[in-house]
C-alpha positions in Angstrom: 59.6 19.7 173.1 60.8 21.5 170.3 60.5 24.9 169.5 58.7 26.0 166.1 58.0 28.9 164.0 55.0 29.7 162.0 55.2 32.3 159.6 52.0 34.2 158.8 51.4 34.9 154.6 51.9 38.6 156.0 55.0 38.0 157.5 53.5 37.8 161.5 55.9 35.2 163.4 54.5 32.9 166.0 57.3 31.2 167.9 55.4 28.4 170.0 56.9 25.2 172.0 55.3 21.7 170.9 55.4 18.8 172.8 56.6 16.1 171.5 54.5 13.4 169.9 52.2 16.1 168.3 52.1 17.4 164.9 53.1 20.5 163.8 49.4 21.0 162.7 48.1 20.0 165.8 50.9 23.0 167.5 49.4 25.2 165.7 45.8 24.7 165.8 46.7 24.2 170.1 48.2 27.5 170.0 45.4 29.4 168.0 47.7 30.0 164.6 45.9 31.5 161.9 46.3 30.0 158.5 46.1 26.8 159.1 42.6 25.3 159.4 43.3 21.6 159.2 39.8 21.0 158.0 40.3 16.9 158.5 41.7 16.7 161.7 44.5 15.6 160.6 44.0 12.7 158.3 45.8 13.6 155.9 42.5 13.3 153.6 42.8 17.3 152.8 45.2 20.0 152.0 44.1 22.5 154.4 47.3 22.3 156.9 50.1 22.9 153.8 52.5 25.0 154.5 55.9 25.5 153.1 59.1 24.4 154.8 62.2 26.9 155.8 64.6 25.3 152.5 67.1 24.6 155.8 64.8 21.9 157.3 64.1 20.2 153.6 66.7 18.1 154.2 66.5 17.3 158.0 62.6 15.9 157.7 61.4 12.6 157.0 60.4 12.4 153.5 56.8 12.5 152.1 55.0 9.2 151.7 52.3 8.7 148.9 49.4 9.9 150.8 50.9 13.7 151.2 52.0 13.7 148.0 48.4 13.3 147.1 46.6 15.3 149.0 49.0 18.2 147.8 48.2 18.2 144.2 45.4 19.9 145.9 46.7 22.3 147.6 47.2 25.9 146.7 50.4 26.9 144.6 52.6 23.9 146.1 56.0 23.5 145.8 57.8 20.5 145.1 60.7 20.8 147.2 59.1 23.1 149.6 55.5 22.0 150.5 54.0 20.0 153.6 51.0 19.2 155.2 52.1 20.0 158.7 49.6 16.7 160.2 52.4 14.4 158.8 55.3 15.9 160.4 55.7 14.6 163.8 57.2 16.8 166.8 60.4 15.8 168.5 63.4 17.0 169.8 64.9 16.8 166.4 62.5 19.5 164.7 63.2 22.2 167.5 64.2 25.7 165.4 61.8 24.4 162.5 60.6 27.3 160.2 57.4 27.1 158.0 55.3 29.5 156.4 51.5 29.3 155.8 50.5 30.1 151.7 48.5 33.2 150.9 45.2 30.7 151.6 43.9 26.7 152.0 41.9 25.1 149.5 
C-alpha cells in the first residue's frame, strides 16, 4: 500500500492509502478526489486523469510509453517533464509519499 497525495488546483491536500495493484487514478476516483474525472475508465484513450508529478518523483517513475504521450497532447497546459495520466501509473510499495497535483481543469 503506498501512501499518496493529491493536490487540489486550489491547493486542498488529500493524503489517501492505495493498495497496491491500482492506479493512482483509480485511488483517487475510490477515494472521491475532485479533479480528476477519468472520463475512460482508464484506458488511457483520454486525458481526463492528467495531473502533474511532484519534480521529486520524475525521476523515481517508470517512464511514459507512446500511448500517454499521446493522449497528452490533449491535455490541458501539459508539461513535458511534469505531466501524467495518473491510469498509467501503477501503485506499489515504491510510489508511497508520491505527490501530484490536478491542473486548473480536464479537457
Amino acid at each position: 500500500m503506498a501512501k499518496i497525495t493529491y493536490v487540489e488546483f486550489n491547493g486542498t491536500e488529500h493524503e489517501v492509502d492505495v493498495k497496491n495493484g491500482l492506479t493512482v487514478m483509480e485511488g483517487a476516483r475510490d477515494n472521491g478526489i475532485p479533479g480528476i474525472e477519468a472520463d475512460c475508465g482508464g484506458a488511457c484513450a483520454c486525458s481526463t486523469c492528467h495531473v502533474y508529478v511532484d519534480p521529486a518523483w520524475i525521476e523515481k517513475l517508470p517512464p511514459k510509453e507512446d500511448m500517454e504521450e499521446d493522449m497528452l497532447d490533449f491535455a490541458y497546459e501539459p508539461d513535458p517533464a511534469r505531466s501524467r495520466l495518473t491510469c498509467q501509473l501503477k501503485v506499489s510499495d515504491a510510489l508511497d509519499g508520491l505527490r501530484v497535483q490536478m491542473p486548473e481543469k480536464q479537457i
